[in-house]
C-alpha positions in Angstrom: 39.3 -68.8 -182.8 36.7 -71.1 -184.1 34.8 -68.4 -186.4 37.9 -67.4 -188.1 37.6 -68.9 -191.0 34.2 -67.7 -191.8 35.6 -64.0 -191.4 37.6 -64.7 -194.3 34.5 -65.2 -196.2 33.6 -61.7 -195.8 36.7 -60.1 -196.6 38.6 -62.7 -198.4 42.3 -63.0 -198.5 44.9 -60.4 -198.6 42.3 -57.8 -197.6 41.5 -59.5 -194.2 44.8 -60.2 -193.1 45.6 -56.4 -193.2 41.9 -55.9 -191.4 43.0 -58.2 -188.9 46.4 -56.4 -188.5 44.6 -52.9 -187.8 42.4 -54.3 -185.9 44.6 -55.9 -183.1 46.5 -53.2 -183.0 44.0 -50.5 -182.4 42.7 -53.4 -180.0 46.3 -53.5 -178.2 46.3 -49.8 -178.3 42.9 -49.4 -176.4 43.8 -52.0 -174.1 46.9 -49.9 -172.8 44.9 -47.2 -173.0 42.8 -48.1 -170.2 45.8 -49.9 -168.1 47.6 -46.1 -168.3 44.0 -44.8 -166.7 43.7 -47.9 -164.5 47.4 -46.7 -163.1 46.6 -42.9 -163.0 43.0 -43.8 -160.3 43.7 -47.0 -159.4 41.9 -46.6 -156.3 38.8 -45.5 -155.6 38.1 -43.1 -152.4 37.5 -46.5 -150.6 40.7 -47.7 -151.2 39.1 -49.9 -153.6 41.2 -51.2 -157.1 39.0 -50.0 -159.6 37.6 -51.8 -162.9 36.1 -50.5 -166.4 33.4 -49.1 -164.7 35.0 -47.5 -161.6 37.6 -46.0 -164.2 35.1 -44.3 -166.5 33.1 -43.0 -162.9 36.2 -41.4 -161.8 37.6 -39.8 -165.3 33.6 -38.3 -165.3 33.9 -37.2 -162.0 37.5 -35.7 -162.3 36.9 -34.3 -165.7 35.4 -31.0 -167.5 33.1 -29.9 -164.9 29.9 -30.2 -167.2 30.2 -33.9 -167.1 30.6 -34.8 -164.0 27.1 -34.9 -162.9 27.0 -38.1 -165.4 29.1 -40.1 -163.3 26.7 -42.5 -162.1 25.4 -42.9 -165.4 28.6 -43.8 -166.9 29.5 -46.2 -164.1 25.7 -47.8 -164.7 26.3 -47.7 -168.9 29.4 -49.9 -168.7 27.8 -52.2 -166.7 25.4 -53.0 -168.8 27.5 -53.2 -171.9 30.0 -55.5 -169.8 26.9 -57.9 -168.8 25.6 -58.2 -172.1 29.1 -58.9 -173.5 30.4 -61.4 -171.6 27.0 -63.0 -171.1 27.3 -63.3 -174.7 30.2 -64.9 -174.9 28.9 -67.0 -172.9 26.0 -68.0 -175.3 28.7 -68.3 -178.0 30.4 -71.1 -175.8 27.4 -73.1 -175.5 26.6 -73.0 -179.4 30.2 -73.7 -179.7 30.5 -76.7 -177.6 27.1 -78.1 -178.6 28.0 -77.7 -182.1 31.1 -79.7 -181.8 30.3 -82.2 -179.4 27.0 -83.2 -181.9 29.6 -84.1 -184.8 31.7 -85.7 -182.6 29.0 -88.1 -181.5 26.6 -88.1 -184.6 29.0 -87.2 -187.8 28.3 -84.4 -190.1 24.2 -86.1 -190.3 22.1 -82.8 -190.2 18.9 -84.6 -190.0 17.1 -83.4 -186.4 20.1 -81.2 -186.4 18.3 -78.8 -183.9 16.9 -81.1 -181.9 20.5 -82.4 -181.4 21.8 -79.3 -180.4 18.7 -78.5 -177.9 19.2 -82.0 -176.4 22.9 -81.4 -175.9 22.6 -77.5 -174.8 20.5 -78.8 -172.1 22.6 -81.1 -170.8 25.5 -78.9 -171.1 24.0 -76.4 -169.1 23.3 -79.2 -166.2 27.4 -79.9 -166.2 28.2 -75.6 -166.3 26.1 -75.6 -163.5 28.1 -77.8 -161.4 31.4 -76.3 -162.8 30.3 -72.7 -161.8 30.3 -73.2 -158.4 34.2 -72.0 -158.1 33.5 -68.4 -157.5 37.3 -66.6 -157.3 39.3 -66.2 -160.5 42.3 -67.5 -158.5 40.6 -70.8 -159.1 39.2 -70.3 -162.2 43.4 -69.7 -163.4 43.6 -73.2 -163.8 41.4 -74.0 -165.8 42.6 -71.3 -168.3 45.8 -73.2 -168.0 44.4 -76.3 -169.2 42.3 -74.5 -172.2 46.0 -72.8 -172.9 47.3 -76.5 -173.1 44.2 -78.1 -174.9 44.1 -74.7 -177.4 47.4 -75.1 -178.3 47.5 -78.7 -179.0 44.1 -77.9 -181.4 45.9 -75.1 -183.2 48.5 -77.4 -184.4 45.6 -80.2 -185.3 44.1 -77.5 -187.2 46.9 -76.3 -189.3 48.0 -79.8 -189.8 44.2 -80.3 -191.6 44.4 -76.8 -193.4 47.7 -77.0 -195.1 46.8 -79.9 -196.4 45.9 -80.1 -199.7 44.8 -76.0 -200.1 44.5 -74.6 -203.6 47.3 -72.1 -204.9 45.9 -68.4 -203.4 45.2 -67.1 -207.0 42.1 -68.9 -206.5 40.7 -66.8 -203.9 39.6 -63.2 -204.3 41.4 -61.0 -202.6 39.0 -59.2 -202.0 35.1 -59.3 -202.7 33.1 -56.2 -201.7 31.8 -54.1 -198.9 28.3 -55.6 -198.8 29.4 -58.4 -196.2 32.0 -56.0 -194.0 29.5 -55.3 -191.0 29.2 -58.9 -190.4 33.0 -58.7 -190.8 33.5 -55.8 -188.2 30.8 -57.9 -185.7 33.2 -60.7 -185.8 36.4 -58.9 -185.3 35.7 -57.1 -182.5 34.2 -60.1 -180.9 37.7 -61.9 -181.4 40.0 -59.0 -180.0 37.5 -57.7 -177.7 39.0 -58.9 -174.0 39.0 -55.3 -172.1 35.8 -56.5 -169.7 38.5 -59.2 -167.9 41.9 -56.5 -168.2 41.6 -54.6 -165.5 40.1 -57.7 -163.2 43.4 -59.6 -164.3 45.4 -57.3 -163.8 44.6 -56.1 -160.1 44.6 -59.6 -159.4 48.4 -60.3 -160.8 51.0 -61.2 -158.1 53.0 -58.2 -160.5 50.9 -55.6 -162.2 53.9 -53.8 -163.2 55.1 -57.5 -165.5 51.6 -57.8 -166.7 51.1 -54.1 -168.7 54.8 -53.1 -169.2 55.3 -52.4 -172.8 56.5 -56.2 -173.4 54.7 -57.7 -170.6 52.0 -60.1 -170.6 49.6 -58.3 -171.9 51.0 -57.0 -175.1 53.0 -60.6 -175.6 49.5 -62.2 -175.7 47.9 -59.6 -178.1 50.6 -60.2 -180.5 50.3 -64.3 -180.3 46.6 -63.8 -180.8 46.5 -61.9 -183.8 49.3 -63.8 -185.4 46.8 -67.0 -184.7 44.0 -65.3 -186.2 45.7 -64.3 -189.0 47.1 -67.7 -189.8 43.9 -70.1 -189.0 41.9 -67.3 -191.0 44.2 -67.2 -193.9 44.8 -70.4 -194.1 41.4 -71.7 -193.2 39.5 -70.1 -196.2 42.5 -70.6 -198.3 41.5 -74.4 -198.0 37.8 -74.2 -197.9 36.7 -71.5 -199.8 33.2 -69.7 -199.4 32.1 -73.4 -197.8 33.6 -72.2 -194.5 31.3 -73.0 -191.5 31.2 -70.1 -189.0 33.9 -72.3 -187.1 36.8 -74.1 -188.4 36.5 -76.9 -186.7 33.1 -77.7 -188.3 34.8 -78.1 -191.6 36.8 -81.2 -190.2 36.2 -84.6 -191.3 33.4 -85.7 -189.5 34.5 -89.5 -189.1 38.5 -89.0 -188.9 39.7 -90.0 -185.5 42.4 -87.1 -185.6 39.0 -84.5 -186.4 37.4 -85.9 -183.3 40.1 -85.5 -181.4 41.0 -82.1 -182.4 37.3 -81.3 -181.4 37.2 -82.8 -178.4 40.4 -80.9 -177.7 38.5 -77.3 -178.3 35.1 -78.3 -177.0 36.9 -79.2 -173.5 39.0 -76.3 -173.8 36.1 -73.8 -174.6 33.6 -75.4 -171.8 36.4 -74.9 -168.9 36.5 -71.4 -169.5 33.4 -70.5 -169.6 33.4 -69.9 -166.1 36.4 -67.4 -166.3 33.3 -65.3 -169.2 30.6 -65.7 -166.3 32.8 -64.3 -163.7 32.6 -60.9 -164.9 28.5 -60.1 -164.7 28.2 -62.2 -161.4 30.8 -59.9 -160.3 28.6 -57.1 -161.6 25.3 -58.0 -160.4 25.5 -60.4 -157.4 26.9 -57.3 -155.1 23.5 -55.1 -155.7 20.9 -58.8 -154.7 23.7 -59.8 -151.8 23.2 -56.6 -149.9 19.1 -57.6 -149.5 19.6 -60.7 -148.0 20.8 -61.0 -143.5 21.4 -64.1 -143.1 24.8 -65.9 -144.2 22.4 -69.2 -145.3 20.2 -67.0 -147.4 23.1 -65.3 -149.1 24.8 -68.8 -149.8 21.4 -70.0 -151.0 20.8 -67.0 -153.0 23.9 -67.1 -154.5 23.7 -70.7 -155.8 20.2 -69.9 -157.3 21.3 -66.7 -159.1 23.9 -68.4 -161.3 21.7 -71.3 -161.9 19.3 -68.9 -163.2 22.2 -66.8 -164.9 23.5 -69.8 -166.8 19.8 -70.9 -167.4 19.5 -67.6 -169.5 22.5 -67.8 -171.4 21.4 -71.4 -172.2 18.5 -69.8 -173.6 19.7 -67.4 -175.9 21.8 -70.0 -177.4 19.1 -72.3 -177.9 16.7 -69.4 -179.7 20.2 -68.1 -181.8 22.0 -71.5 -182.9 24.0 -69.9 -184.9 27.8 -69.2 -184.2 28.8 -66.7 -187.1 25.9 -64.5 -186.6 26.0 -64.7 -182.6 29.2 -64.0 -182.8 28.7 -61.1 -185.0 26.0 -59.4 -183.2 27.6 -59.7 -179.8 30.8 -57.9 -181.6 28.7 -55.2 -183.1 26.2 -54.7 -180.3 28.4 -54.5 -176.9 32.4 -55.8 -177.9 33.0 -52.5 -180.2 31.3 -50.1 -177.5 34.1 -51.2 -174.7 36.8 -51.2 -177.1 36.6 -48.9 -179.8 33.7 -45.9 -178.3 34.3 -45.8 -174.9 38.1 -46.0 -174.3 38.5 -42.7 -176.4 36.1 -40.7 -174.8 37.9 -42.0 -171.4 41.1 -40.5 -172.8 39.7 -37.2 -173.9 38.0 -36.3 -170.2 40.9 -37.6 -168.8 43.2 -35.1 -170.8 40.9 -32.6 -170.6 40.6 -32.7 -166.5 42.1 -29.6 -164.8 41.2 -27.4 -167.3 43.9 -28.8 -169.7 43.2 -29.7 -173.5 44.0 -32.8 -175.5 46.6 -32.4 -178.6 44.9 -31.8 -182.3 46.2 -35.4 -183.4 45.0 -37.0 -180.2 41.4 -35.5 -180.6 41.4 -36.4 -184.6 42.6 -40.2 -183.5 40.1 -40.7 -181.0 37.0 -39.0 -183.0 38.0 -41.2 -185.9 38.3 -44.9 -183.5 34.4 -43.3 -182.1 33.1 -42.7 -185.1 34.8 -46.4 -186.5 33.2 -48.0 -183.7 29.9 -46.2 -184.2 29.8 -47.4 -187.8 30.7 -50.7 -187.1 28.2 -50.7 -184.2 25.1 -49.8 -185.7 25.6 -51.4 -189.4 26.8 -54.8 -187.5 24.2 -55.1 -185.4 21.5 -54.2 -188.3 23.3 -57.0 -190.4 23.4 -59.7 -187.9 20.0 -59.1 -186.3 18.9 -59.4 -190.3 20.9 -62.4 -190.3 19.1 -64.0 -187.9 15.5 -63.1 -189.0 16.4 -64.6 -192.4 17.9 -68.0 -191.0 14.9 -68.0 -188.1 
């Protein structure tokens, strides 16, 4: 939410609210997508629920015959892009917070401004450290309860600040150019991108029928999201202009007491999920270091040292890359548009295609066309933000 108004920037007005439009809904679309093929092989041979990755290793080995010697592979490929997504969003949080909390405690001064943020990284990372220790995302719910509650409270300081005082929209262009749109794609797909904790959600929810039904819980929270990004976007660089900071919230008043309140509210709210982001590659990787250690003390040991050193990476990253927008947008491009816009697809077309029967002309033309989207979007994104932030380095 915070980068919003900076993707305005890129594609200005009425042009982005119709990007952000398609966008969650092709977003929505994937995301049923993969709950209809989570439904179809829910279970793995084990009896086991599957996720992203079990799902792709099962339409690959159930599918067209020539591919399902890359089963493994696929299973191994999704992994990866999973890890480095989340993990990333991860990063994002810690800029995020450490961003926010330095205005909150030292204004909009910008002298030592890095050294701030190094300083406060670090001793974020000491508190996440502590906070990660709650290991099942039946715990971890509540604390998305309370970033529901602290988010929602924020959105309304926010709109209160924005609506303030904006210019009349003749202003602002409509629309400026394609020069800036991979940066634009990078940061989309980063905001809508949510597929890595579907499926984990969903096989945990006491009714898994309630949560992907057509006007269940999933779809209801797709369709507040976008309105929110459409409205904080809009309205965000409808009131700031091209001197949008890559999160709203950074364009607050830097001494008001209602700013650092409304800061507070998303810094808190941010930092309590960041756990639920970091459940999804420990979830990954701790299985495969677990299974080479005998003794229950050396497991519980080992465990506690992995995500120290886990978070200690992510802490990293942000420290090296302190910049939100083009975090943000390289993330989006590099791993968020593979899971939701390349993947899904091709998941749909073996899965059609299994037992020798053959997907519909329209199906094959929509899925090519969201492929080679997401390859577009994938390669010129990452190019842009990895220019981005060789330029600003």
């Amino acid at each position: 939410m915070g980068a919003r108004g900076d993707v305005e920037v890129t594609r200005k007005l009425l042009s982005s609210t119709t990007s952000y439009e398609d966008s969650g809904a092709h977003t929505d679309v994937i995301l049923q997508q993969s709950r209809d093929f989570t439904e179809e092989n829910r279970t793995s041979s084990m009896g086991e629920r599957l996720g992203y990755a079990g799902v792709v290793e099962n339409c690959l080995a159930t599918g067209p015959i020539f591919f399902r010697k890359f089963q493994n592979a696929g299973r191994v490929m999704i992994n990866v892009f999973l890890i480095v997504t989340q993990l990333g969003f991860c990063c994002v949080y810690i800029v995020f917070v450490a961003q926010n909390f330095r205005q909150v405690l030292l204004g909009s001064n910008k002298e030592n401004g890095e050294l701030d943020l190094i300083i406060m990284g670090i001793e974020l990372i000491v508190v996440i450290i502590y906070c990660t220790t709650i290991q099942t995302l039946h715990g971890l719910s509540y604390f998305s309860y309370v970033a529901n509650f602290l988010n929602f409270a924020g959105l309304i300081f926010v709109l209160y600040y924005v609506v303030q005082g904006s210019p009349p929209q003749s202003v602002r262009p409509a629309f400026l150019g394609w020069y800036d749109m991979p940066m634009y794609f990078g940061t989309a797909v980063y905001a809508f991108e949510g597929i890595g904790l579907v499926m984990p959600l969903k096989n945990k929810a006491a009714d898994e029928w309630d949560f992907s039904r057509r006007c269940g819980l999933l779809s209801l929270g797709m369709t507040i999201v976008i309105a929110l990004y459409i409205a904080i976007g809009f309205l965000g660089y409808l009131k700031y202009g091209d001197h949008v900071l890559g999160s709203i919230t950074l364009n607050l008043p830097a001494v008001d007491m209602l700013s650092r309140l409304t800061k507070i509210t998303f810094v808190v709210s941010v930092f309590v999920t960041y756990g639920l982001q970091f459940y999804v590659p420990v979830n990954i990787l701790w299985p495969k270091i677990e299974h080479r250690l005998s003794s229950p003390r050396a497991k519980s040991v080992g465990n506690v040292v992995f995500r120290i050193l886990l978070i200690l990476f992510t802490g990293a990253i942000a420290m090296v890359i302190p910049h939100l927008d083009l975090l943000i947008a390289l993330i989006g491009a590099l791993a968020s548009s593979s899971l939701a816009l390349i993947f899904p697809p091709i998941i749909e077309l073996l899965t059609l295609s299994a037992e020798g029967n053959r997907p519909s002309v329209l199906i094959i033309v929509k899925d090519v066309a969201i492929m080679l989207l997401g390859l577009l979007g994938c390669i010129t994104g990452t190019y842009a933000a990895i220019l981005g932030i060789v330029n600003v380095s």
